[in-house]
DSSP file (Angstrom, degrees, kcal/mol; ACC not computed):
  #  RESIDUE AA STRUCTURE BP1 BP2  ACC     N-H-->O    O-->H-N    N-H-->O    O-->H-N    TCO  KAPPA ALPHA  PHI   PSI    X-CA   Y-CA   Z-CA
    1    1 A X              0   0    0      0, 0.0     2,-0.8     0, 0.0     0, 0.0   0.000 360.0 360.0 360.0 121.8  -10.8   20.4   -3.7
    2    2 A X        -     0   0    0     85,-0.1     0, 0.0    86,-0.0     0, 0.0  -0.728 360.0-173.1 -84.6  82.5  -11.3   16.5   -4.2
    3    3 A X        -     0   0    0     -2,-0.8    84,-4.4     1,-0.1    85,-0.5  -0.064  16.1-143.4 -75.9 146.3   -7.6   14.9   -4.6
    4    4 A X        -     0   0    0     82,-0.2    26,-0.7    83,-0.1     2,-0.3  -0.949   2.8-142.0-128.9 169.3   -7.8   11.6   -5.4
    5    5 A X  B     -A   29   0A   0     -2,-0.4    80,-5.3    80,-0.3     2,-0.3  -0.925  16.5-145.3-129.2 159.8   -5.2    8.9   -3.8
    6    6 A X        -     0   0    0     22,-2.0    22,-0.3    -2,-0.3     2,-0.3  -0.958  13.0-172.1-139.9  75.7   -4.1    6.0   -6.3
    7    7 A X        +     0   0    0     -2,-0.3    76,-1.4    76,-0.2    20,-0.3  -0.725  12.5 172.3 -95.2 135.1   -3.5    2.9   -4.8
    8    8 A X  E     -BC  26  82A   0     18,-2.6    18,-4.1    -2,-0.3     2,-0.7  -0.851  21.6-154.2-163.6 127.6   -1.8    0.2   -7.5
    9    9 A X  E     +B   25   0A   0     72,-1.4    16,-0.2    -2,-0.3    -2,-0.0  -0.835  15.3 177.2-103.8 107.6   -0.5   -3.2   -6.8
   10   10 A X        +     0   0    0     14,-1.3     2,-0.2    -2,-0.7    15,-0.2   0.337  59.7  19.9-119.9  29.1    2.1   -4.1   -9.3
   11   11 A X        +     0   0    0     13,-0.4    13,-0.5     2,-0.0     2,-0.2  -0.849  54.4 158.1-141.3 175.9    3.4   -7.5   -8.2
   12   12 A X        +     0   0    0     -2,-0.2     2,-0.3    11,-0.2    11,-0.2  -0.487  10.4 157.4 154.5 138.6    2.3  -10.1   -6.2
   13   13 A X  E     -D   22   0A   0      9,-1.2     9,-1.5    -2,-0.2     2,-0.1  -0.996  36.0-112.7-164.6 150.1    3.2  -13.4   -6.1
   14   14 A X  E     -D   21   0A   0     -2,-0.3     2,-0.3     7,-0.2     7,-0.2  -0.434  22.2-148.1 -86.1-173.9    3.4  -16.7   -3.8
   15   15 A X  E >>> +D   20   0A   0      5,-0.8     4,-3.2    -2,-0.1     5,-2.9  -0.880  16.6 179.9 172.4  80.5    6.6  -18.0   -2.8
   16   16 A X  T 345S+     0   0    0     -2,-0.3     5,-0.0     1,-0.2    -2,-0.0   0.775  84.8  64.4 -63.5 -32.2    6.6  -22.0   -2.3
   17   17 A X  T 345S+     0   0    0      1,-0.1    -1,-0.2     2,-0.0     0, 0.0   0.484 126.6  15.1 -53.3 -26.4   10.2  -22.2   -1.3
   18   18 A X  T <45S-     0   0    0     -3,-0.9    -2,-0.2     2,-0.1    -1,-0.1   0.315  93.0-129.7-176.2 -60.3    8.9  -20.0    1.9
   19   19 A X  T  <5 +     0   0    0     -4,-3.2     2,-0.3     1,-0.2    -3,-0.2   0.878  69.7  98.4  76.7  38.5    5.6  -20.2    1.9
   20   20 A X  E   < -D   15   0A   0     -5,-2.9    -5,-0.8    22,-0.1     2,-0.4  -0.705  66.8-106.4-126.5-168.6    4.5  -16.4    2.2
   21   21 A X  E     -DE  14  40A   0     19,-4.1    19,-2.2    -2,-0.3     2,-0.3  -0.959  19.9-148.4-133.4 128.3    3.5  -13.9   -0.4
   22   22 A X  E     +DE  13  39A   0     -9,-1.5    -9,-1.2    -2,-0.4     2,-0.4  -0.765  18.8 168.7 -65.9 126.8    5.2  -11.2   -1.8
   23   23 A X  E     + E   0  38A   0     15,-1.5    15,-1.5    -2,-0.3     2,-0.3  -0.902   3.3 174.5-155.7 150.9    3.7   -7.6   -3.1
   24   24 A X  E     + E   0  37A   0    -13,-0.5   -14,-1.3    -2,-0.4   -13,-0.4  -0.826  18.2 135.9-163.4 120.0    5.3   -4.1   -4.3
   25   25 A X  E     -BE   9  36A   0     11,-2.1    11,-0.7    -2,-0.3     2,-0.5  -0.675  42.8 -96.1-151.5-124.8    3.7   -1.1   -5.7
   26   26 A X  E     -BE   8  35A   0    -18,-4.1   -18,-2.6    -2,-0.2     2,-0.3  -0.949  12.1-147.6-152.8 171.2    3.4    2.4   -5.7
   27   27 A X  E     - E   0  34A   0      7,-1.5     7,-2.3    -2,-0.5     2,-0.3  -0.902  13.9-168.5-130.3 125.1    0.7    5.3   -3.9
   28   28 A X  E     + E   0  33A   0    -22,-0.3   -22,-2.0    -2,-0.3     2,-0.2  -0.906  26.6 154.4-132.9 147.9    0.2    8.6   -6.4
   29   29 A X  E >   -AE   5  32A   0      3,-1.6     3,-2.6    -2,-0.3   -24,-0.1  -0.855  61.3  -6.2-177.3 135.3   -1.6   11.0   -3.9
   30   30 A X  T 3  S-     0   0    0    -26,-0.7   -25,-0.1     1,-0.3   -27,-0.0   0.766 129.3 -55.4 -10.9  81.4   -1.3   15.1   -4.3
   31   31 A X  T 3  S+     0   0    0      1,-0.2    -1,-0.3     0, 0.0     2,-0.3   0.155 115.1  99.4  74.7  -8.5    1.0   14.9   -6.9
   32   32 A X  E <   -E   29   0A   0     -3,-2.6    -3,-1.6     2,-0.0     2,-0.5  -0.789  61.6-128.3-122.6 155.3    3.9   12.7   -5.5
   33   33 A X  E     -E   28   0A   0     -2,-0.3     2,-0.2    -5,-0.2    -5,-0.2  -0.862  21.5-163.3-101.6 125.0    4.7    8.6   -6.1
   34   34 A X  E     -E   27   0A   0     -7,-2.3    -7,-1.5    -2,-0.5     2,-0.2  -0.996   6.6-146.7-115.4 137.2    5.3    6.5   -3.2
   35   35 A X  E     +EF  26  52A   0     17,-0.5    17,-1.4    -2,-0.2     2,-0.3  -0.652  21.7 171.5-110.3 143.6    6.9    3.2   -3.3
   36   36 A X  E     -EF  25  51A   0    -11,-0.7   -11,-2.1    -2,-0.2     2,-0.2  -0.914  17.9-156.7-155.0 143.1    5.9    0.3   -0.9
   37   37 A X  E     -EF  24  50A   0     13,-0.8    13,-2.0    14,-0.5   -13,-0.3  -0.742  15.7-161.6-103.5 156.1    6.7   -3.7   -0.5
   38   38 A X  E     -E   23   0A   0    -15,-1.5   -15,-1.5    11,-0.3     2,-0.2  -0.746   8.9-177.0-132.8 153.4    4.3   -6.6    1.6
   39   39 A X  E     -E   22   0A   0     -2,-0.3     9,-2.0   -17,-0.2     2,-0.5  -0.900   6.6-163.5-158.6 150.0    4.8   -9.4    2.7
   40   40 A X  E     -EG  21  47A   0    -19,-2.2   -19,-4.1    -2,-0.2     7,-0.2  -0.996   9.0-161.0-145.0 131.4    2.3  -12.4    4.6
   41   41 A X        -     0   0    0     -2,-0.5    -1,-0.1     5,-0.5     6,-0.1   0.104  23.8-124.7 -61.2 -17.5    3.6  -14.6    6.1
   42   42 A X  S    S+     0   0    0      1,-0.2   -22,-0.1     2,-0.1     5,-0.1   0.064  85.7  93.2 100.0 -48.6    1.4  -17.2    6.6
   43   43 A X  S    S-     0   0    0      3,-0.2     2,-0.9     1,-0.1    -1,-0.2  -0.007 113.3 -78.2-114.2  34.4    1.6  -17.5   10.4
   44   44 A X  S    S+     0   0    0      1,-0.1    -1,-0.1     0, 0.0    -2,-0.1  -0.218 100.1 115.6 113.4 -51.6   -1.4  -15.2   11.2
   45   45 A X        -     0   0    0     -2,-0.9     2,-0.2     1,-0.1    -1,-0.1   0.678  59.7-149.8  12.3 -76.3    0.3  -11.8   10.7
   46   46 A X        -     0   0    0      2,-0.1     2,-0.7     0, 0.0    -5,-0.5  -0.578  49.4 -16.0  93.7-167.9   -1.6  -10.7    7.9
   47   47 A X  B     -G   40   0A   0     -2,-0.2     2,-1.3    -7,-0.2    -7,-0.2  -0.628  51.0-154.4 -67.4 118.2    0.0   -8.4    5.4
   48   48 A X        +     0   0    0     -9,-2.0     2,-0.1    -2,-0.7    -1,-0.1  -0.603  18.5 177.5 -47.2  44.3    3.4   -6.3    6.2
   49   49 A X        +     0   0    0     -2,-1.3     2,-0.3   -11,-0.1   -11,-0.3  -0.601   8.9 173.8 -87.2 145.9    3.2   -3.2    3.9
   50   50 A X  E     -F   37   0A   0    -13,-2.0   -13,-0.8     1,-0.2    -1,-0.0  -0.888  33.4 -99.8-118.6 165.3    6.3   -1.1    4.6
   51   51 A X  E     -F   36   0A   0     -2,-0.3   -14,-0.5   -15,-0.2     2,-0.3  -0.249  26.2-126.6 -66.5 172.9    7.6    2.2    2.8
   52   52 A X  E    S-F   35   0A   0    -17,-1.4   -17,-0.5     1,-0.2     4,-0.1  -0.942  94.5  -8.4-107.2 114.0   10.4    2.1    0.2
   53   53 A X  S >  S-     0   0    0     -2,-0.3     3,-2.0     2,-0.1    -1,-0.2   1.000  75.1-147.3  58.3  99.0   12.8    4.6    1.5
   54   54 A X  G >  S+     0   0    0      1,-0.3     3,-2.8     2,-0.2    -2,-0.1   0.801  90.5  76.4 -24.5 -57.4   11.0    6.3    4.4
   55   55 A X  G >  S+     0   0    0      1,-0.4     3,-3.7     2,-0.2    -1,-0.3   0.710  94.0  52.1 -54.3 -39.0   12.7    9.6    3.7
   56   56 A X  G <  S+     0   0    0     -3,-2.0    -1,-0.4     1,-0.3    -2,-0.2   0.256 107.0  53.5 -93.2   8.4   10.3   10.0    0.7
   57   57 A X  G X  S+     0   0    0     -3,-2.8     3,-1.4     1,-0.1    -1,-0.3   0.071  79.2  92.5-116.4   2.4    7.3    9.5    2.7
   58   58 A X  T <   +     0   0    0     -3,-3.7    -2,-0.1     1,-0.2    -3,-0.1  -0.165  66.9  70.3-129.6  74.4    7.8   11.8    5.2
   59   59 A X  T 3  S+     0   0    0     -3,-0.2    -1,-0.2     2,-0.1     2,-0.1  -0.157  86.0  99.6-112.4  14.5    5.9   15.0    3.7
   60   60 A X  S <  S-     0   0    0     -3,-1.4     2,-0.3     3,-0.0     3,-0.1  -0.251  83.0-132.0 -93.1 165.0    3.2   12.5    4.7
   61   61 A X     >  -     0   0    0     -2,-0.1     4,-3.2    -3,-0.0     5,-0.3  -0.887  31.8-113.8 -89.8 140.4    1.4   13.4    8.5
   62   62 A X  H  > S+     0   0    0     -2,-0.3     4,-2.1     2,-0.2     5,-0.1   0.882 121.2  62.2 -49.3 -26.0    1.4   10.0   10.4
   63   63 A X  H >> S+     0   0    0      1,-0.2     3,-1.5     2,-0.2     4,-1.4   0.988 107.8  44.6 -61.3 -62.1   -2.3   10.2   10.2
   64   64 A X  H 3> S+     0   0    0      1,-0.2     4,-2.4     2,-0.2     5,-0.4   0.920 114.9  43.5 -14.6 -70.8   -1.8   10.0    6.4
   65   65 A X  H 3X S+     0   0    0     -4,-3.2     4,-1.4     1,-0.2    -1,-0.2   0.759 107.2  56.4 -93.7  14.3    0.4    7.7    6.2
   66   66 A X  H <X S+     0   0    0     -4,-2.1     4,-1.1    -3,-1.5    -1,-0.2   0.875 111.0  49.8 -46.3 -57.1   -1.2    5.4    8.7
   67   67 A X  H >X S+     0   0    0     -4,-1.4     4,-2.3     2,-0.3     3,-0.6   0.914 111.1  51.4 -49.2 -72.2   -4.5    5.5    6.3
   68   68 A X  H 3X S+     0   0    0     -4,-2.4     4,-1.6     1,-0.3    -1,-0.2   0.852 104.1  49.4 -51.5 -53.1   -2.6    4.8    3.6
   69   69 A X  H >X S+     0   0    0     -4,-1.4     4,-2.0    -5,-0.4     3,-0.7   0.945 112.7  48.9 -54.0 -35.4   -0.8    1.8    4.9
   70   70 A X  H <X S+     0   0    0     -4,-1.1     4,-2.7    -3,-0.6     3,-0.4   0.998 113.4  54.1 -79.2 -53.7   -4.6    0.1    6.2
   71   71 A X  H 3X S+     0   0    0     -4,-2.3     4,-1.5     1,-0.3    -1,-0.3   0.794 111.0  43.5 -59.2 -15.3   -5.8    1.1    2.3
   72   72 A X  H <X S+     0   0    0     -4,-1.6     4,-1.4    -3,-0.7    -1,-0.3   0.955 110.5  55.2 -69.4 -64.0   -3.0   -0.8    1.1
   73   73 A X  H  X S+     0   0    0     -4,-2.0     4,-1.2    -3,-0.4    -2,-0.2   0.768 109.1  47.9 -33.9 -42.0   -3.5   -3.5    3.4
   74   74 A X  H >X S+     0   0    0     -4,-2.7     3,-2.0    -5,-0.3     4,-0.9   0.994 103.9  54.4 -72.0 -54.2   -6.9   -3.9    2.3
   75   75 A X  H 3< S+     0   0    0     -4,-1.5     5,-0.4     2,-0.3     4,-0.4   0.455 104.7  61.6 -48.8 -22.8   -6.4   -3.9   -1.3
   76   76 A X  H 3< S+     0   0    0     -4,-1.4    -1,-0.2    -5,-0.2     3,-0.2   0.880 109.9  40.4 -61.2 -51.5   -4.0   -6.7   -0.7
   77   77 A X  H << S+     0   0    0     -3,-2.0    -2,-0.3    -4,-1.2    -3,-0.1   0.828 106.1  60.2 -82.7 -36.8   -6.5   -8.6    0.7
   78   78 A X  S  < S-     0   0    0     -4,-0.9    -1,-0.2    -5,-0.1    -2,-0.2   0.284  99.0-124.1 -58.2 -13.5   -9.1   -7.9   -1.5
   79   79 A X        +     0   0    0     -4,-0.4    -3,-0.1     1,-0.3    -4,-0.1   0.301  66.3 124.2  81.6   4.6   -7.4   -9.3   -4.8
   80   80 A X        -     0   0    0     -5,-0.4    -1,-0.3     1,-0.1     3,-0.1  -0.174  50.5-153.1 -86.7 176.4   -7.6   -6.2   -7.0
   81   81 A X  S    S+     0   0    0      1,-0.3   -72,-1.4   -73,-0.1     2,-0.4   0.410  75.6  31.9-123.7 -31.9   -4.5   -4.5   -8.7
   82   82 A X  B     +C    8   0A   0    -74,-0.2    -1,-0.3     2,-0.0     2,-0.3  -0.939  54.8 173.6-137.6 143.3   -5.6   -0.6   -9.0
   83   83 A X        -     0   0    0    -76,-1.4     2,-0.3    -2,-0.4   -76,-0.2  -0.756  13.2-162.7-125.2 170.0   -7.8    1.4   -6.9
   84   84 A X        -     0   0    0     -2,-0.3   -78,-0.3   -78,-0.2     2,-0.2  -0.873  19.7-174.7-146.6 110.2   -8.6    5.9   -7.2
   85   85 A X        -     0   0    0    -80,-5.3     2,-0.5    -2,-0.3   -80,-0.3  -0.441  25.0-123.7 -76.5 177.3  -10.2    7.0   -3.8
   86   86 A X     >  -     0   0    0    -82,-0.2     4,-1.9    -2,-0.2     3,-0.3  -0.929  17.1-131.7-110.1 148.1  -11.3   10.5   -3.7
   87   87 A X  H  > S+     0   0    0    -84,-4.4     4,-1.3    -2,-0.5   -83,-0.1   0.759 102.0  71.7 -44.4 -44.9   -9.6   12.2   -1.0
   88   88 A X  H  4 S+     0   0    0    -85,-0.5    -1,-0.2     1,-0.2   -84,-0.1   0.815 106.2  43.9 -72.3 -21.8  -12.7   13.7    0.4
   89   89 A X  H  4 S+     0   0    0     -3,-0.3    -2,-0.3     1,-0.1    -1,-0.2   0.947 102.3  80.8 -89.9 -64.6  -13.5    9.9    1.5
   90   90 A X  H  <        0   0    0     -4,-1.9    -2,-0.2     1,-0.3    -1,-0.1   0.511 360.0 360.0  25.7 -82.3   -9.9    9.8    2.5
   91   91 A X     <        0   0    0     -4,-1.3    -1,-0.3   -24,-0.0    -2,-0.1   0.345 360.0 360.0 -80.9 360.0  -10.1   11.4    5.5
């Protein structure tokens, strides 16, 4: 079966007051929404994705949600706003 995962960035914004960038969106991936916020910092970091309320992220395996965070990460960097993997690349 080929699942696809659903990456989709639906903010992002600089922050002049600060000097970072800000980001939130959401993960659809075999059947469930996951919520996540970024942040860069500027000072070499890179991007910051964390979960929005762990709890809901942990039918996830770490390897999963390891994966997930770097595709997140990427797409961040990359400028886009929606991605569809297939799964079978996934892994």
């Amino acid at each position: 079966m080929n699942e696809n995962i659903l990456v989709t960035i639906e903010s992002k914004y600089h922050r002049q007051q600060f000097d970072d960038w800000l980001a939130g969106g959401k993960i659809e991936y075999k059947g469930k929404t996951y919520y996540w916020s970024a942040q860069n910092s500027n000072y070499g970091f890179g991007w910051e994705v964390e979960p929005i309320t762990e709890e809901d992220w942990s039918n996830l395996t770490e390897d999963e949600y390891h994966k997930i965070m770097k595709i997140v990460e990427k797409h961040l960097y990359d400028h886009k706003i929606e991605y569809s993997i297939g799964y079978s690349g996934f892994n």
